[in-house]
C-alpha positions as YAML, in Angstrom:
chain: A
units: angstrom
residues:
- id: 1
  name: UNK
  ca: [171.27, 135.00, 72.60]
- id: 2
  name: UNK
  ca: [170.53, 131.49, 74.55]
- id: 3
  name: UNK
  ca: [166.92, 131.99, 76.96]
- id: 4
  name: UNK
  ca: [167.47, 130.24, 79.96]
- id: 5
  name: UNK
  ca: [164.34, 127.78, 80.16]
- id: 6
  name: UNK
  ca: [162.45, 129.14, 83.13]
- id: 7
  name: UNK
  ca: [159.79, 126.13, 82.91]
- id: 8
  name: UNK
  ca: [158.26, 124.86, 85.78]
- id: 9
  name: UNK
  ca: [159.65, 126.86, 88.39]
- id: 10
  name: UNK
  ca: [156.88, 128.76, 89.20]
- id: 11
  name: UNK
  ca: [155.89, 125.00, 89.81]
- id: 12
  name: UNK
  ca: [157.50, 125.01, 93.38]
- id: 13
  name: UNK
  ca: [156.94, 128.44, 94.37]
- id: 14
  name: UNK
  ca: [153.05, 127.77, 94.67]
- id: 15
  name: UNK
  ca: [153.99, 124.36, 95.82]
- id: 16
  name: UNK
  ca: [155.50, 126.17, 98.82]
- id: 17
  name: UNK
  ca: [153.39, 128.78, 99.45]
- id: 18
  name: UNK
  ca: [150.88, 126.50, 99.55]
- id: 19
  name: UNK
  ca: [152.08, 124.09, 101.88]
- id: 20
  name: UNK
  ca: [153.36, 127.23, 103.95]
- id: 21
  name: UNK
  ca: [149.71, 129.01, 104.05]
- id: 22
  name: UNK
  ca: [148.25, 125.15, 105.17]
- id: 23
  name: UNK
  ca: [150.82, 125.14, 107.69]
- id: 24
  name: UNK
  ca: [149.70, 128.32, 109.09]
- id: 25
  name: UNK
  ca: [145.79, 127.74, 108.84]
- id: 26
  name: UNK
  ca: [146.58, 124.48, 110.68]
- id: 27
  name: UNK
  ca: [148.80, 126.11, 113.82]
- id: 28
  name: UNK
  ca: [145.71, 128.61, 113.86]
- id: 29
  name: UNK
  ca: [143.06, 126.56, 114.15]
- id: 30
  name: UNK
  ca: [141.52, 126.40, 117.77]
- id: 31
  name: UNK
  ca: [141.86, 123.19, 119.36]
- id: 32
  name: UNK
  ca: [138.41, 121.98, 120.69]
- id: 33
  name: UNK
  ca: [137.69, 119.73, 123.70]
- id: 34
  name: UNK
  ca: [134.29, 118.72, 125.14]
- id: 35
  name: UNK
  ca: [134.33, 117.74, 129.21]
- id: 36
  name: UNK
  ca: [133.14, 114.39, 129.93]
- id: 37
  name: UNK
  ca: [130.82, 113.67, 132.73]
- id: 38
  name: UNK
  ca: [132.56, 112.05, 135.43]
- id: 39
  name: UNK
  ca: [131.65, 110.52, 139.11]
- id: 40
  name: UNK
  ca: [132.22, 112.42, 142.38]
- id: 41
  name: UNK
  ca: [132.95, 110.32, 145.39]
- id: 42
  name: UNK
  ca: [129.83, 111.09, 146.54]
- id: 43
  name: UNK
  ca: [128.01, 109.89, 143.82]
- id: 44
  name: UNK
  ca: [126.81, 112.89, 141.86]
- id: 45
  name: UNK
  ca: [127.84, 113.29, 138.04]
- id: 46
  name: UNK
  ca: [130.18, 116.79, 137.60]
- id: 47
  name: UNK
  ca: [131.50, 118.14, 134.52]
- id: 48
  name: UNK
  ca: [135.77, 118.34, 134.30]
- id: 49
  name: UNK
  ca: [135.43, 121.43, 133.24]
- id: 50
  name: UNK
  ca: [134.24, 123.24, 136.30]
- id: 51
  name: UNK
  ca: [136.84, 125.83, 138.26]
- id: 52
  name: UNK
  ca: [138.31, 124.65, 141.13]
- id: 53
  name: UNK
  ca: [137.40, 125.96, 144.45]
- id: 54
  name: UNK
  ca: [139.65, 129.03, 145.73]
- id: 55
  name: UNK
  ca: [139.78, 129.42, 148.84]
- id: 56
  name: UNK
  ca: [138.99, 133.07, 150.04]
- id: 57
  name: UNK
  ca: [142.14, 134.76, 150.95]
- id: 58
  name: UNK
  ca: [144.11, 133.61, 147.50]
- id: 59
  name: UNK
  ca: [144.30, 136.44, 144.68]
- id: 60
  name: UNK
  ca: [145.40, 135.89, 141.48]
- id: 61
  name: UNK
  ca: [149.10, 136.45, 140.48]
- id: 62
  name: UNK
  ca: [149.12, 140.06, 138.84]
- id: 63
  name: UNK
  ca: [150.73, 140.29, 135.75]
- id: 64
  name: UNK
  ca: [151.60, 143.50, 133.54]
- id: 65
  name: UNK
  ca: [151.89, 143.42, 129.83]
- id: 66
  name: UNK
  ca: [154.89, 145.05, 127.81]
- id: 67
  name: UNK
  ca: [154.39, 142.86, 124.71]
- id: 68
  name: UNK
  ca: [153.72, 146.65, 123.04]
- id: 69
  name: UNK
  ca: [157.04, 147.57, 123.76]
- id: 70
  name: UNK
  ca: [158.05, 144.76, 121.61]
- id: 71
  name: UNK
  ca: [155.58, 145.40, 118.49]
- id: 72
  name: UNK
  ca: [157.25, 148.53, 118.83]
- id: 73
  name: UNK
  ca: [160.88, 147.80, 118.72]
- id: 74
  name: UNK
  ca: [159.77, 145.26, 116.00]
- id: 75
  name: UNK
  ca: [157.52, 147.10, 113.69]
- id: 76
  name: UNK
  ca: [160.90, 149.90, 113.41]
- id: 77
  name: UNK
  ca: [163.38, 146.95, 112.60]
- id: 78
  name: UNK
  ca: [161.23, 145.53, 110.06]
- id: 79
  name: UNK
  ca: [160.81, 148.90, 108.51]
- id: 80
  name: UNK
  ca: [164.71, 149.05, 108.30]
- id: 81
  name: UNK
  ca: [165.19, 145.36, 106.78]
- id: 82
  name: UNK
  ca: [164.87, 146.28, 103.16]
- id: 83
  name: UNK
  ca: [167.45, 149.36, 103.94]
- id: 84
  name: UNK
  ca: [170.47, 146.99, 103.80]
- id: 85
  name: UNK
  ca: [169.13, 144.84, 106.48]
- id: 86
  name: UNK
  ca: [169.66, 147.38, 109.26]
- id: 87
  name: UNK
  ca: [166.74, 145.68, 110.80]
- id: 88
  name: UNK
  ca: [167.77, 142.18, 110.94]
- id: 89
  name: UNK
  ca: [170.21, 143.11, 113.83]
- id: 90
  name: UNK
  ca: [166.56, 144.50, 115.78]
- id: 91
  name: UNK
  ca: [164.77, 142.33, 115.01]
- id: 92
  name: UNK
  ca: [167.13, 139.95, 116.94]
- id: 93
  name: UNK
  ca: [168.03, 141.93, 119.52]
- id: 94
  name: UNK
  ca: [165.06, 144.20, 119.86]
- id: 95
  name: UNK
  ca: [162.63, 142.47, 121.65]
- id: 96
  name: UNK
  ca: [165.86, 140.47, 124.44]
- id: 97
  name: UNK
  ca: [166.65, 143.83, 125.36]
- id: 98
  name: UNK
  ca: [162.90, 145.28, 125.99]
- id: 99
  name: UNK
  ca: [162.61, 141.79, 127.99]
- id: 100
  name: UNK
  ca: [165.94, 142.79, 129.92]
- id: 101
  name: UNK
  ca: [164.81, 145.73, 130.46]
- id: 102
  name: UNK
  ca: [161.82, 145.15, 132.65]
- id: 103
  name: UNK
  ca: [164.27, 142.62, 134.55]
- id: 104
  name: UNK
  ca: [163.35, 138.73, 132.64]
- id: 105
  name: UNK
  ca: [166.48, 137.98, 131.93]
- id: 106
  name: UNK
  ca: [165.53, 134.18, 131.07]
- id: 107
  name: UNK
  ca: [162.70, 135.49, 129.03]
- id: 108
  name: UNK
  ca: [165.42, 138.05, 127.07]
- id: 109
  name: UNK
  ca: [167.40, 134.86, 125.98]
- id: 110
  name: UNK
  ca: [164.55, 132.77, 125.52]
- id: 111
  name: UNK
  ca: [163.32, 135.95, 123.02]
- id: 112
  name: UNK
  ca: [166.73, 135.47, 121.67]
- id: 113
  name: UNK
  ca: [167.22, 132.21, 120.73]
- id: 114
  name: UNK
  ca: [163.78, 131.91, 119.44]
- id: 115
  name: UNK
  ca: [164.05, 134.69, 117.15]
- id: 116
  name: UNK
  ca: [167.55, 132.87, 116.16]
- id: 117
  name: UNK
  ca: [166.32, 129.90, 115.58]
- id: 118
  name: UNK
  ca: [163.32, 129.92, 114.42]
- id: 119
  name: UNK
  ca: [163.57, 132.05, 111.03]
- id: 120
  name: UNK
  ca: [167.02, 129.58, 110.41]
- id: 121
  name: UNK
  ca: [165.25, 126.10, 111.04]
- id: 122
  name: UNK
  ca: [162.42, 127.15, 108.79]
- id: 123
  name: UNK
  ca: [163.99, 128.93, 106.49]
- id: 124
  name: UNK
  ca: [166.09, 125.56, 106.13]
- id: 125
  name: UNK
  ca: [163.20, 123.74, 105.69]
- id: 126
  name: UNK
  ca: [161.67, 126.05, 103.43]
- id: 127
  name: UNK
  ca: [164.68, 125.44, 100.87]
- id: 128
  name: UNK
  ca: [164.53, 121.42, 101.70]
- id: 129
  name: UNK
  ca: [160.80, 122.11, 100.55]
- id: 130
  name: UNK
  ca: [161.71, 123.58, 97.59]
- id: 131
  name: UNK
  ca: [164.74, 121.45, 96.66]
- id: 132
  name: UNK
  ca: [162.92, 117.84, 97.41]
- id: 133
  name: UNK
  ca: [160.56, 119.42, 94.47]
- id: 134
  name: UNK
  ca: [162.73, 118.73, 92.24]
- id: 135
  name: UNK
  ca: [163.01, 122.89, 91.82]
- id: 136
  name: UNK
  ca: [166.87, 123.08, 92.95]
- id: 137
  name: UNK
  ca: [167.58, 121.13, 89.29]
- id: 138
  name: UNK
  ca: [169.26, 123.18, 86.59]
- id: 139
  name: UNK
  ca: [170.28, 126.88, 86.08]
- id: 140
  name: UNK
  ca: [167.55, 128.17, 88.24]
- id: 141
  name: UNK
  ca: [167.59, 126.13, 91.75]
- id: 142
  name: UNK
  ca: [169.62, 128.46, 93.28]
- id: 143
  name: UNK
  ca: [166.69, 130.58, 92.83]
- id: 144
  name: UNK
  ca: [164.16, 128.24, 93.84]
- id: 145
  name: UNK
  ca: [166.67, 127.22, 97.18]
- id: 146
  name: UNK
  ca: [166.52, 131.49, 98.17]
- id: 147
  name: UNK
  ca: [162.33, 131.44, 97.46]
- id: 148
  name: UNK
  ca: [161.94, 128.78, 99.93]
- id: 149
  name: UNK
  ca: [164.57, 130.12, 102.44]
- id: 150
  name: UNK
  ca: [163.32, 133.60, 102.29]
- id: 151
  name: UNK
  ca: [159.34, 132.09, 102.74]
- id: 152
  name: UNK
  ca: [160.70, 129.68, 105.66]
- id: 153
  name: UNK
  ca: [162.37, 132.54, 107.00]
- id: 154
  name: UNK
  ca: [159.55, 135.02, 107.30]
- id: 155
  name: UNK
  ca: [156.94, 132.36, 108.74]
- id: 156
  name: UNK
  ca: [159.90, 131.96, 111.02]
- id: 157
  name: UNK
  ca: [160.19, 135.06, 112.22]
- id: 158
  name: UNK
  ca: [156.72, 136.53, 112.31]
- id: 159
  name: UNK
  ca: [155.67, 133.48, 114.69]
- id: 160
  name: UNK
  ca: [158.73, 134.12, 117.10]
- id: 161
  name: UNK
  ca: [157.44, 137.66, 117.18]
- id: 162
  name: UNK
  ca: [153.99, 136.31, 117.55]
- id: 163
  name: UNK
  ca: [155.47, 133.84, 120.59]
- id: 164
  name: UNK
  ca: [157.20, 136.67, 122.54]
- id: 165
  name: UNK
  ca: [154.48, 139.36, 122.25]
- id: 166
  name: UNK
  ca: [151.96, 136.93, 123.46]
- id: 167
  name: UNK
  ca: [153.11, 134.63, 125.16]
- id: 168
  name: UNK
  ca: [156.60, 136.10, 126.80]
- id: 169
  name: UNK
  ca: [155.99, 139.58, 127.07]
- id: 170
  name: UNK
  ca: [154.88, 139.53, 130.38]
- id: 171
  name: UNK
  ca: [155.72, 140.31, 133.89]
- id: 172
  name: UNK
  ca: [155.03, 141.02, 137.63]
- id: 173
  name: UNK
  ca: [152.97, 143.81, 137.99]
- id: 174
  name: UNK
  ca: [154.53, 146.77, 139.53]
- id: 175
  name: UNK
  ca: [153.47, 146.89, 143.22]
- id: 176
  name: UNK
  ca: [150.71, 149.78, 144.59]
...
């Protein structure tokens, strides 16, 4: 019986996790700015950072958050994904239609080509990744190609879920 020599493919998979957990601790790093002093027309130092006047009879736009609806809708399709990948058509569609729903129709197919997109580009690059390792050589690289796919695909997907909970799931709050 021939062993297939497995050596140096675990090689890659850290490589990739790796580079995928920098990624990620890079994206969630806060961004910090300091406000520089600058002159007034009247001569007095301010800061840029100070709020704008508002004048007295403007409110603030109301908004109402339904990214729960979404976690929701989500959290149930990725429950189903390892049952045949029932879940996969959810998770696409899942969080459009909860935006459709509440009437955002641009924000339903902004949901939905995100969560296209996004799991497919970096699931791409996750195999590139992989393959430009040097992993994709011999009788395992098709095996190293799916690691980095399925590990591009994830990151993929989690931040378009991430994206549309925080960022899209929003809308006009319902008048009093």
């Amino acid at each position: 019986m021939d062993r297939v020599d497995t050596k140096g493919t675990g090689r890659g998979v850290r490589r990739a996790v790796s580079a995928a957990l920098i990624a990620a601790l890079a994206v969630s790093l806060p961004v910090v700015a300091t406000a520089q002093p600058v002159a007034s027309w009247d001569g007095f130092q301010s800061t840029a950072n100070e709020p704008p006047l508002r004048v007295a009879h403007e409110r603030p736009e109301a908004r109402r958050w339904y990214g729960w609806q979404i976690l929701v809708v989500d959290f149930a399709s990725m429950m189903l994904i390892p049952a045949a990948g029932i879940g996969v058509g959810g998770y696409a569609l899942g969080g459009p239609i909860v935006h459709w729903a509440q009437g955002e129709t641009g924000r339903g197919f902004g949901s939905l080509a995100m969560r296209v997109l996004s799991p497919t580009l970096l699931g791409l690059g996750g195999a590139a990744v992989m393959c430009a390792n040097g992993e994709c050589d011999g009788e395992m690289g098709g095996l190293a190609a799916a690691v980095g796919l399925l590990i591009g695909a994830a990151i993929g997907a989690v931040s378009a879920i991430a994206v549309d909970v925080a960022v899209l799931g929003y809308g006009p709050a319902e008048p009093t």
